[in-house]
N, C-alpha and C positions, 0 to 999 in steps of 0.2 A: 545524542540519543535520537529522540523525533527531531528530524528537519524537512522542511519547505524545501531547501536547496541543500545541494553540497558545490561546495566552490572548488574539489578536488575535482569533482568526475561531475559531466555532464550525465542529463535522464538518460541520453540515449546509451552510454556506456555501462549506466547504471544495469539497467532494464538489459542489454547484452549480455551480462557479466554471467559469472558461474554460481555465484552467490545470489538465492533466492531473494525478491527485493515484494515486499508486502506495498503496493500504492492505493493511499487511501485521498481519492479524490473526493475534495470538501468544498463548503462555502461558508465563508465566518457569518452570513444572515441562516444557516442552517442550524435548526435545533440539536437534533440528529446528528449531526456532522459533530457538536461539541458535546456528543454524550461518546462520542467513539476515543476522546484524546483517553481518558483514561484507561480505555481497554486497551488501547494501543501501545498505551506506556508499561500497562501488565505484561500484555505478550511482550516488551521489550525485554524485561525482568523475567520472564520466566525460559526463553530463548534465548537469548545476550545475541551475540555476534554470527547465531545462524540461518538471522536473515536481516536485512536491510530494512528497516521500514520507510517510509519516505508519503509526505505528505504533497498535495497537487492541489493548489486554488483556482479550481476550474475560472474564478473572476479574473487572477492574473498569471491563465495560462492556458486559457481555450482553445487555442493549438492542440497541445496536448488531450485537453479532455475531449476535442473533437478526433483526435488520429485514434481515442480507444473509445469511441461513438459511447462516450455518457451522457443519458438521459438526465438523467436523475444522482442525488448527493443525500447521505455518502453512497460510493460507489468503488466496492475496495475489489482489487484485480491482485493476483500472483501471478510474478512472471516470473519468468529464469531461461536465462541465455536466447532471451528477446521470442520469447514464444510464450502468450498467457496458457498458463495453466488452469485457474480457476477463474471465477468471478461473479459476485454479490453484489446488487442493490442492498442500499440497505446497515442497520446497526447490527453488530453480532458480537457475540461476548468475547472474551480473549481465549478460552478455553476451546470453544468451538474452530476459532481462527489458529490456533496450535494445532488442531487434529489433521486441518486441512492441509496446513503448511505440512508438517509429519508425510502426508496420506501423499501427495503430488511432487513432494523433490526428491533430489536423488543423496544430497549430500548435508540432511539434516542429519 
């Protein structure tokens, strides 16, 4: 469901892919960041399989949180087929995060 990693596909193939990937970059000393798991796990249940959500601990993976210049956590970004489409500082409900996903891909 939510994961940190996938051991199939690297981020970078991830984020490339054709399938919309939801990345919610967090930090486990962030408030904020743990009021997102459960909205996260909503939109998984009310989307299933049409989009990837995928979690980024900016502590162990700064790399990455620096190549999509995040300030601030959480910090959720929509890509698809390695081009962001959206992006939010910030907690947002799972309803809101549906419309966007909806509003921005091509094969929800």
């Amino acid at each position: 469901m939510l994961q940190e990693t996938d051991k199939k596909q690297s981020f970078g193939e991830l984020i490339n892919g054709q399938k919309p990937v939801l990345v919610d970059f967090f930090a486990e000393w962030c408030g904020p960041c743990k009021m997102m798991k459960p909205v996260l796990e909503e939109l998984h249940q009310k989307m299933g399989d049409k989009v990837r959500i995928i979690k980024v601990d900016i502590d162990k993976s700064p790399a990455a949180a620096q190549a999509f210049d995040v300030q601030s956590v959480p910090t959720l970004l929509l890509i698809q087929e390695g081009k962001t489409l959206w992006r939010q500082p910030g907690a947002v409900p799972a309803s809101y995060l549906q419309k966007i996903i909806e509003l921005h891909t091509t094969n929800v």
